[in-house]
C-alpha positions in Angstrom: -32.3 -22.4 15.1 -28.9 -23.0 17.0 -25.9 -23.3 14.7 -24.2 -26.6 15.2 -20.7 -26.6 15.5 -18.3 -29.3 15.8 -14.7 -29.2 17.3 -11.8 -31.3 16.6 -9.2 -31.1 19.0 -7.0 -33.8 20.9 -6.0 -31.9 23.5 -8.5 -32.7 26.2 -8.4 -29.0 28.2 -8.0 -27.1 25.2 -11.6 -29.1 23.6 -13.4 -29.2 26.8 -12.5 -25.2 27.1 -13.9 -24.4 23.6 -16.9 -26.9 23.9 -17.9 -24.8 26.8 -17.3 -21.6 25.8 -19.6 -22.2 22.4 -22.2 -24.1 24.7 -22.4 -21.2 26.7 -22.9 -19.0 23.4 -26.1 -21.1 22.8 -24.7 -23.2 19.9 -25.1 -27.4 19.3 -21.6 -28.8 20.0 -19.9 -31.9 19.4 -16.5 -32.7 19.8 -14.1 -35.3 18.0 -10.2 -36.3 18.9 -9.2 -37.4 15.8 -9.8 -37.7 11.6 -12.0 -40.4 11.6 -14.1 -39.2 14.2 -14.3 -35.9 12.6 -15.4 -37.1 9.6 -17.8 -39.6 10.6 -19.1 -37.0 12.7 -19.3 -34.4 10.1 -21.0 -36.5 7.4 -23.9 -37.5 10.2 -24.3 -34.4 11.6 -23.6 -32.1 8.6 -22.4 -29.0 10.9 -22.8 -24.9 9.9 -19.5 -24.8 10.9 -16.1 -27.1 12.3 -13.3 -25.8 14.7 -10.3 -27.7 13.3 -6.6 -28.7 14.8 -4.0 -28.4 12.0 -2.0 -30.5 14.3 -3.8 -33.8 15.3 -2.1 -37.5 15.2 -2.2 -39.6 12.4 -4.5 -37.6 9.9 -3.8 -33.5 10.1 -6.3 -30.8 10.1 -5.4 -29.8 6.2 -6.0 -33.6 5.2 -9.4 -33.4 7.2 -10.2 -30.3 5.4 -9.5 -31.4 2.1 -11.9 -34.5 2.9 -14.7 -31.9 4.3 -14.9 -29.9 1.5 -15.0 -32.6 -0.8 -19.0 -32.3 -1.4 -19.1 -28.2 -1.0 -18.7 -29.1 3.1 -19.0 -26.8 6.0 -17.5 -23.5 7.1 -14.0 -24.2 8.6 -12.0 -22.3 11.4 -8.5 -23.7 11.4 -6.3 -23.9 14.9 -2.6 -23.8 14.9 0.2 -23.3 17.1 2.1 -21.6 14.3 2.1 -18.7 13.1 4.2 -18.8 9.7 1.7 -16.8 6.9 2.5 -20.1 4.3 0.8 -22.3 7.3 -2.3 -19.6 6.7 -2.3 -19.8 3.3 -2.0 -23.5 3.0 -4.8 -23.8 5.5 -7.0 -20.9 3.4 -6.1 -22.8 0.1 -8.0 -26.4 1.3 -11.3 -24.6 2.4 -10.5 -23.1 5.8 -12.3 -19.4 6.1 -10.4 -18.2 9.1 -7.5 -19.3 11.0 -6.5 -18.7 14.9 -3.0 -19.1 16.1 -2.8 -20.9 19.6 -2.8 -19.7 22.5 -6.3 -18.0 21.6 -8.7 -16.4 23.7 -11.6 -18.2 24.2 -13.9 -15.6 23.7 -12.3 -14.8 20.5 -12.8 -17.9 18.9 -16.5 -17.1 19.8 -16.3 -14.0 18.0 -14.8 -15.5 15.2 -17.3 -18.1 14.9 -20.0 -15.7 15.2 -18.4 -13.9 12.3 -18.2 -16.5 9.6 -21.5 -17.8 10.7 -23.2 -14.2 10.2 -21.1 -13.5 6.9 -23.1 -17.0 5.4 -26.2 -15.1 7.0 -26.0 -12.1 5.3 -25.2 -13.5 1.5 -27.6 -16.0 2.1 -30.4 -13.2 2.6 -29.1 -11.5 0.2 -29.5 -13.8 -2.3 -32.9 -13.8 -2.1 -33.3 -10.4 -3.7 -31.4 -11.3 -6.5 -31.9 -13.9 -9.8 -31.3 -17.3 -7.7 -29.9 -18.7 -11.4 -27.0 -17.3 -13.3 -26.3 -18.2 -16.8 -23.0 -17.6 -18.8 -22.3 -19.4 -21.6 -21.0 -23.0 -20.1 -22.0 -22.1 -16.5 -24.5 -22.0 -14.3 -24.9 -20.7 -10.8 -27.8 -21.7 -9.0 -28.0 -19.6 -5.8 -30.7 -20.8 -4.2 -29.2 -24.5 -4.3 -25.4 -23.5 -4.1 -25.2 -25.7 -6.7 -22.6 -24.8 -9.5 -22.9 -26.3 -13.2 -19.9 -26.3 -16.1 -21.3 -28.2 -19.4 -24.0 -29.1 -17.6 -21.6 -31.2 -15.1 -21.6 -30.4 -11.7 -18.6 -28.2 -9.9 -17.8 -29.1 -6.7 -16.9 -26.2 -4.5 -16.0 -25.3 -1.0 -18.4 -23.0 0.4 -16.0 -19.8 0.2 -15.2 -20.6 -3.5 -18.8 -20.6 -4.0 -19.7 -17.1 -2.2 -16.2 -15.6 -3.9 -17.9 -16.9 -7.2 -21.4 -15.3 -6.6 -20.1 -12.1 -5.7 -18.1 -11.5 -8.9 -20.7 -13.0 -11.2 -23.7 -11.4 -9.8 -22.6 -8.3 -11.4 -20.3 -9.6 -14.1 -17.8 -6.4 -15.8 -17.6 -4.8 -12.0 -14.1 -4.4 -11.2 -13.7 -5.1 -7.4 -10.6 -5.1 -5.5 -8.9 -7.4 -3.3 -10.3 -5.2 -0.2 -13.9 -5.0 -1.7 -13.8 -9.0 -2.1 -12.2 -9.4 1.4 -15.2 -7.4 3.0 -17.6 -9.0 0.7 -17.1 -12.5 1.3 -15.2 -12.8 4.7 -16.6 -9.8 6.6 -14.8 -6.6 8.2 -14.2 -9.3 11.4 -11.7 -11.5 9.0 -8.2 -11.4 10.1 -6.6 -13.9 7.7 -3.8 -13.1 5.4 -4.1 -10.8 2.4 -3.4 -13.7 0.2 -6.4 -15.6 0.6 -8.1 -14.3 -2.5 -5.7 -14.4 -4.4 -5.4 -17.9 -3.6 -9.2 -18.6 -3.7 -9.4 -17.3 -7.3 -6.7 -19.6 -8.7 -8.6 -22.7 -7.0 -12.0 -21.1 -8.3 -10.1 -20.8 -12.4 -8.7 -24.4 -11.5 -12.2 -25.7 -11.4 -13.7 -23.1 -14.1 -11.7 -22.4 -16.7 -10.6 -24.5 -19.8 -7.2 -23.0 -19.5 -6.5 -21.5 -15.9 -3.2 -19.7 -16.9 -5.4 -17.8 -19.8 -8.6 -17.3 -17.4 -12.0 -15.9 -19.7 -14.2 -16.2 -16.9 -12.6 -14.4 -13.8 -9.8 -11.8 -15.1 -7.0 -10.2 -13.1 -7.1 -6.1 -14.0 -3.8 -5.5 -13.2 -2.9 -3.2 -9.6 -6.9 -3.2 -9.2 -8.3 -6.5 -9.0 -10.3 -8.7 -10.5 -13.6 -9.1 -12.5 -15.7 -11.8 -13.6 -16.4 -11.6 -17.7 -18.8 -14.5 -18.0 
């Protein structure tokens, strides 16, 4: 089944241009100019994955995001005509899982979509070799669902946090570095900023942890890495 993608842009040649070039890749698209749109759109349609403008009138791309990931949401691929790495990592640290700095190749954007969308693939199959629930003390990971439990609560998380999460704590006490968890989670096609796990893990011990500047759960071993206790 075709992925369906949805694009937000409100620049009419730069949306038709992308629109096309995913058409012609074989994927559902459907395009919005603005916020609102976008999110209507997005809670009907309930995309694999949404091309985003940082830059769009009255409600911006990182506000949208924010509001998208709100219930665990879709893969994002962020658009911006800068390229400052505190733009990247403000755009990584509301949900986005790439980012592409304008002017972009059109057939890059292709690639990169094809890239997150095949990373979800792959965990996804994955998964289904493995126990789809983990249990660790207040916490539980059901992998099947992508569901995520603390106190029996539910955790909402974006759908990077969640694959960042699995892969620590489906073998808890491993030690993986920033490079292992960069290939593992966003793929050998990423080409984001080396920050982004860094910054996914504090949002992940936000959420997890009773005290996130004393983390039990996911611990830092220093000028390695990190590792998830449990």
């Amino acid at each position: 089944m075709a992925a369906t993608i949805l694009v937000v842009e409100d620049e009419e040649p730069i949306l038709n241009l992308v629109v096309a070039y995913l058409k012609a890749d074989g994927f559902v698209v459907h395009a919005a100019r603005d916020g609102a749109s976008a999110l209507a759109l997005a809670q009907t349609l309930r995309p694999d994955l949404v091309v985003l403008d940082l830059l769009l009138p009255g409600m911006d791309g990182l506000e949208i995001c924010r509001r998208l990931q709100h219930d665990g949401g879709p893969y994002v691929l962020m658009l911006t005509a800068r390229a400052e790495e505190v733009d990247k990592v403000v755009g990584l640290s509301v949900g986005a899982d790439d980012y592409l700095t304008k002017p972009f190749s059109p057939r890059e954007l292709v690639a990169r979509v094809k890239a997150i969308l095949r990373r979800r693939r792959h965990i996804s199959v994955a998964s289904l070799s493995e126990s789809t629930l983990l249990t660790f003390r207040d916490l539980q990971i059901d992998v099947a669902r992508r569901e995520v439990q603390r106190h029996g609560v539910p955790v909402t998380l974006t759908a990077r946090e969640f694959d960042l999460l699995h892969t620590l704590a489906a073998m808890p006490g491993r030690v993986f570095t920033r490079e292992q968890l960069l290939e593992r989670v966003w793929g050998h096609d990423f080409d984001g900023v080396d920050r982004v796990v860094d910054v996914h893990i504090s949002l992940l011990r936000r959420k997890l942890e009773d005290d996130p500047a004393e983390p039990t759960l996911i611990q830092t071993v220093r000028g390695v890495g990190y590792k998830f206790t449990g």
